[in-house]
N, C-alpha and C positions, 0 to 999 in steps of 0.2 A: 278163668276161662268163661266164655259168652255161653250160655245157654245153648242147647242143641237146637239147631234151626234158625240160630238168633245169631247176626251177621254186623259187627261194625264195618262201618264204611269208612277206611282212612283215606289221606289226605292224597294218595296217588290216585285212588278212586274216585273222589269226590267228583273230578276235573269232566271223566263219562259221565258221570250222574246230574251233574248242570249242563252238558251236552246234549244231552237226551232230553232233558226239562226246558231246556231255552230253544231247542229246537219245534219240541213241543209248543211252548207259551205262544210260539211266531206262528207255525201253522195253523193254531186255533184264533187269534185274534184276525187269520187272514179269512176265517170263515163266519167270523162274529160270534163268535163262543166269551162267555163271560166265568171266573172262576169263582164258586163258591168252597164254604169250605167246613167240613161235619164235624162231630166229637167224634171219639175214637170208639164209646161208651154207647148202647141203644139199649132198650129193652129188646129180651130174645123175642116175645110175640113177632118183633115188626120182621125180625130173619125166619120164621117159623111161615108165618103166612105169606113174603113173598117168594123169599126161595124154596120151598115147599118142603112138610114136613118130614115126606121120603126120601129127601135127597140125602148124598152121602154128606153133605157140608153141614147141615142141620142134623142127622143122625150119628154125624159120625168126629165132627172135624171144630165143632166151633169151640173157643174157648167163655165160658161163661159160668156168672160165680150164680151159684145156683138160689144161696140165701136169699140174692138180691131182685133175681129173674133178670139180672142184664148179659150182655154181650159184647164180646170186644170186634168189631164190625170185620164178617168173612169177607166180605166186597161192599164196594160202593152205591151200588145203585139204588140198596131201600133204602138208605142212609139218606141219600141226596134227596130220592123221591118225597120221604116224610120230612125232609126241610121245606120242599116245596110247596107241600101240602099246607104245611103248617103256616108258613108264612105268608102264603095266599100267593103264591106267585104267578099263578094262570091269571089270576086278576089283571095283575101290574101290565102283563104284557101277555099275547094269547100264545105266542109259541116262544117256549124259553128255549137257548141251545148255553148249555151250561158244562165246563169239564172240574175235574177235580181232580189234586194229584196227593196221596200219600198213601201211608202204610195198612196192611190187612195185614188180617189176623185168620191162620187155620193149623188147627193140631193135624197134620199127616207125616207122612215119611219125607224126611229131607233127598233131597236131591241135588241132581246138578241144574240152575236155576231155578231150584223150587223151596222155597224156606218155609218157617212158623211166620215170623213174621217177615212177608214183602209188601211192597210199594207197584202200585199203578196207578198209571193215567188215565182217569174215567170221563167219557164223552158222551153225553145223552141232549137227545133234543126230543121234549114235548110239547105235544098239541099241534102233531099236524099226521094225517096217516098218508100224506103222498109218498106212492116211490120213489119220488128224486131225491128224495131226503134220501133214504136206503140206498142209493145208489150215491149219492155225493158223499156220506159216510165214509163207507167203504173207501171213497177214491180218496178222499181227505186221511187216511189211514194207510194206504198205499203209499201217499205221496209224501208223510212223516217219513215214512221207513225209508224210500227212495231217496228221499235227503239225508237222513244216516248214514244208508251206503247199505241199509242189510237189505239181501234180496230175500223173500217169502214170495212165495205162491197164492192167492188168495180165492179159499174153496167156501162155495153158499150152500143153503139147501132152504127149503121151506116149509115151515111146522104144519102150514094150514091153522085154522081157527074155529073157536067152540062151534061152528056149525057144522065143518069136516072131519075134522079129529075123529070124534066120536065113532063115528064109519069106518075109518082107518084103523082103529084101535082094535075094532072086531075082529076085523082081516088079519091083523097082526097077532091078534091072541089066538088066532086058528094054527098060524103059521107055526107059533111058537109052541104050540102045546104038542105038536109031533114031534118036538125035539129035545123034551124040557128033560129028560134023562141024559142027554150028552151036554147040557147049559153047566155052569157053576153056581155055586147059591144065589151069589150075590143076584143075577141073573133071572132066577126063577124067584126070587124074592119080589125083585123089582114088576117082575110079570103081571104082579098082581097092583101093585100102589101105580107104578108108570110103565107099562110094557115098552113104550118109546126109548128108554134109557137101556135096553138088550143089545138094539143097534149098537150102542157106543161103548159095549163093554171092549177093555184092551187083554182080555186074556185071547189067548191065540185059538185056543179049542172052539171057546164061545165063536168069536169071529169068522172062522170055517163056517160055521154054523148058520149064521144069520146071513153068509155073502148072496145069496137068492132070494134074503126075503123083500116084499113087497115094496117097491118105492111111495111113499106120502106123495110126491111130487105127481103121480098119476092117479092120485084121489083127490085132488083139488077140487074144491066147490068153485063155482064162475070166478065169485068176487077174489079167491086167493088165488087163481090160475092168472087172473086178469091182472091181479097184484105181483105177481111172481115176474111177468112176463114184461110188466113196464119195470122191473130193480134192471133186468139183464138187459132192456132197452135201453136206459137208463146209464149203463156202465160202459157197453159198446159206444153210447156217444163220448164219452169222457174217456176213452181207449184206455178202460181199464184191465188188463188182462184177467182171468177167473175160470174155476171149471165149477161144477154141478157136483156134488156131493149129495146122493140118497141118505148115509148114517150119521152125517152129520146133525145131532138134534142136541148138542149143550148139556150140563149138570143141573140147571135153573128151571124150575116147575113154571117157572111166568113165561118164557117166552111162547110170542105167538110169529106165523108169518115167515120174513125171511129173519135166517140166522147165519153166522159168517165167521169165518176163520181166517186168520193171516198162520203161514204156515213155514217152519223154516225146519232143512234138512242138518243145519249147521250144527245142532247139538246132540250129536249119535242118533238115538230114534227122532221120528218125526213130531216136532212139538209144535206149540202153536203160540206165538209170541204175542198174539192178540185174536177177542173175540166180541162178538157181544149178537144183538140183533132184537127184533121189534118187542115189546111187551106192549100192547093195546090194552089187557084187562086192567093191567097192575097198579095206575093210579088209582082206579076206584074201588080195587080188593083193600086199597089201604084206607080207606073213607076218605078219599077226593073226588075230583067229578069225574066225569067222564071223558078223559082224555089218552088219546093217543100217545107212545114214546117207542122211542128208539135209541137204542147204546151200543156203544162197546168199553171194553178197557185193554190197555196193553201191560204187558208186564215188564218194569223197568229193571228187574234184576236178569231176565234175559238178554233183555237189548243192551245191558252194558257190557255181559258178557259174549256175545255175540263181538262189538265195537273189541271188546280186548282181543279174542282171537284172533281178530284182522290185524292187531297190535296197533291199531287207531291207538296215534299220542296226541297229548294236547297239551300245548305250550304253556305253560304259569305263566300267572301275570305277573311280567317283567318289573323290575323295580326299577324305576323312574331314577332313582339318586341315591348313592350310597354316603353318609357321611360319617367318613372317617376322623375320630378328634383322637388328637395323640399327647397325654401329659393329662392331669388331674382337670387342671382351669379349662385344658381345650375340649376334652370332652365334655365338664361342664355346658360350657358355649353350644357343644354341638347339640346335647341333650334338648335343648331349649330352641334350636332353630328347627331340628327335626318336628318339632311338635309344630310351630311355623307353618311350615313347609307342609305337614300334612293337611293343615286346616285350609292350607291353599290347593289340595287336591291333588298333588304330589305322593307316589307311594315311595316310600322313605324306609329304607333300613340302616340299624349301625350296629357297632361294637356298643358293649357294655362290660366289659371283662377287662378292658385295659391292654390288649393285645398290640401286637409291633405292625408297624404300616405292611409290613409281609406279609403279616398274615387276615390282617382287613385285607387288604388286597385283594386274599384269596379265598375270602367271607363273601368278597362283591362280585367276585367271579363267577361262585356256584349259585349264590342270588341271580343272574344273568344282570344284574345292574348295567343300565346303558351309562350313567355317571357315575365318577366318583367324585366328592369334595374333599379336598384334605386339608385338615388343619392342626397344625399343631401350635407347639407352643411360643415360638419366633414367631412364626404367621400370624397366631391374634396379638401379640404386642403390634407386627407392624401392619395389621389392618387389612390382610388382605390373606384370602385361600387360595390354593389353585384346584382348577375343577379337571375333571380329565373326562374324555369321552375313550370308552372301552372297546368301542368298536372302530374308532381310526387311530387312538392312541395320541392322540392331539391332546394339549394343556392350554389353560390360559388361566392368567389370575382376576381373581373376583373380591371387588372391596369388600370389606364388613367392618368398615367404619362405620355405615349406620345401626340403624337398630334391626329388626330381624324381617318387619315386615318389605323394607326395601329391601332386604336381599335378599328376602323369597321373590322378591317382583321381577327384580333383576335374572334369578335362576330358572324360573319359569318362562323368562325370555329365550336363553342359552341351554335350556333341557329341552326345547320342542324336539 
């Protein structure tokens, strides 16, 4: 048995899991996004200082061997950031937009879409703090999903930044502290390391609680009011639909500005099948320069499951030619053109078992094989197979008096 949390992905599966990734790979190359790609392996500092050391992910969730002080990466983003760093890529070019697609790692409670170890598609673009980015983001994230076919909702909100925060945090620790006997721990813990993170607590008592408290969105300093106001300018030009969300503030100590959710009702409670939003400080909290970024990631173990509810199928790739050889010699024969045939770009299946043309027959059938060849043992003495098409039921005979590559050449004619 797999490990609790830990989920093989078999071959009926696989078919959504390249669905979602090729759909992916096309909408980021249509937006100029280039993919890099991390160890699985960091030192815990780089998760401690960007995702902050109060979070539940760093307090509570990451898996890391402690002798060595590494970590098996909760999310992508310090991962990618300290590639970049490292490698100098603000240099090469001054705004990178880079995605990145594989597996994280967090010890929590499994669920329905939520594993120990899942997979996302991570999207960030740094060195530029324009809204339109923030706002093309978002519509580029939209527009993935709307080609899947999943519908989500898509809810913002805006953190403000080290010059506003600070003022809103007071306000908030006022609010919270007439209430901090009806909060839950986790709640009055956080009060103190990030009061922001009360907003987002999902216990229901909590939640009662904070539905009055103070919106960040009407504490904005100029420059984030003036930032907030061109994202939603920003997304009405590119008719992206969206509402405003006050408690949306994320699990990640870095983010600044705007933040943003895709949001789907389809799996019993309300989940979010992707998220991300600005970090401005966090290149240079990691000793980089001073540059702006902005991400998100989606989570590919939802969106496949999402794709199965709808019972979205996807066709296997069809087999090209099925050759069937009947008798020792002709199978031989056939062993040998198969391999032919593949190096000519042909997908080729056969018997190995020695079986009756019935039952190849009915080998090439649940292959969906558009051909079959057949040959046996009369047919290579007199130099010729017959091919059959599966879908009109039509035959005709095919030399193989020559050698293998002309009558790959010739098949490749008669398979189009």
């Amino acid at each position: 048995m797999a490990l609790n949390g830990f989920k093989d992905i078999v071959p009926s599966e696989v078919e959504l899991w390249r669905k979602v990734e090729n759909t992916g790979r096309d909408i980021f190359s249509r937006f100029n996004f280039s993919e890099i790609r991390m160890p699985i392996l960091e030192k815990t500092e780089l998760f401690a200082r960007s995702i902050g050391e109060a979070t539940d992910i760093v307090e509570k969730e990451m898996y890391t061997f402690v002798d060595k002080q590494i970590t098996m990466r909760p999310e992508a983003t310090a991962s990618l950031l300290r590639a970049y760093i490292q490698h100098g890529l603000y240099v090469q070019k001054p705004v990178q937009r880079l995605f990145t697609i594989g597996p994280m790692f967090r010890h929590e409670r499994p669920q329905k879409g939520r594993l120990r170890q899942f997979h996302q598609m991570d999207i960030e673009v740094l060195g530029t703090p324009n809204p339109r980015v923030d706002a093309e983001l978002m519509a580029m994230g939209a527009m993935l999903l709307e080609e899947l076919g999943i519908p989500v909702s898509l809810e913002m909100n805006s953190l403000g930044c080290p010059v506003c925060r600070p003022g809103f945090r007071e306000i908030l620790l006022t609010f919270i502290a007439d209430r901090k006997n009806e909060l839950c721990d986790d709640c009055n813990r956080r009060s103190t390391t990030n009061p922001l993170r009360v907003l987002d607590c999902k216990n229901p008592k909590c939640r009662e609680q904070v539905e009055e408290a103070p919106s960040i969105q009407k504490h904005l300093c100029n420059d984030c009011d003036d930032h907030f106001a061109s994202v939603q300018k920003g997304l009405d030009s590119l008719n992206v639909q969206y509402s405003l969300n006050k408690f949306m503030v994320r699990g990640l100590d870095y983010y600044t500005r705007t933040t943003f959710e895709f949001i789907t009702s389809d799996l019993g409670a309300q989940a979010a099948v992707g998220a991300g939003g600005r970090y401005d400080g966090l290149v240079e909290k990691l000793g980089g320069p001073k540059v702006p970024g902005i991400g998100f990631a989606l989570g590919m173990e939802r969106l496949v499951l999402l794709l199965q509810q709808q019972e979205v199928k996807i066709d296997s790739a069809k087999v090209d030619l099925f050759v069937a050889g009947l008798g020792e010699k002709a199978s031989e024969f056939a062993f040998s053109l198969a391999h032919t045939l593949r190096q000519n770009s042909l997908n080729i299946a056969m018997d190995y078992e020695g079986r009756s043309l019935k039952s190849q027959m009915k080998q090439a059938n649940k292959l969906n094989a558009r051909f079959v060849l057949i040959i046996g043992e009369n047919e290579l003495e007199q130099g010729h197979a017959v091919l059959k098409n599966m879908q009109t039921q039509e035959q005709q005979d095919i030399e193989i008096h020559s050698d293998n590559k002309e009558i790959a050449s010739s098949l490749l004619l008669r398979c189009q």
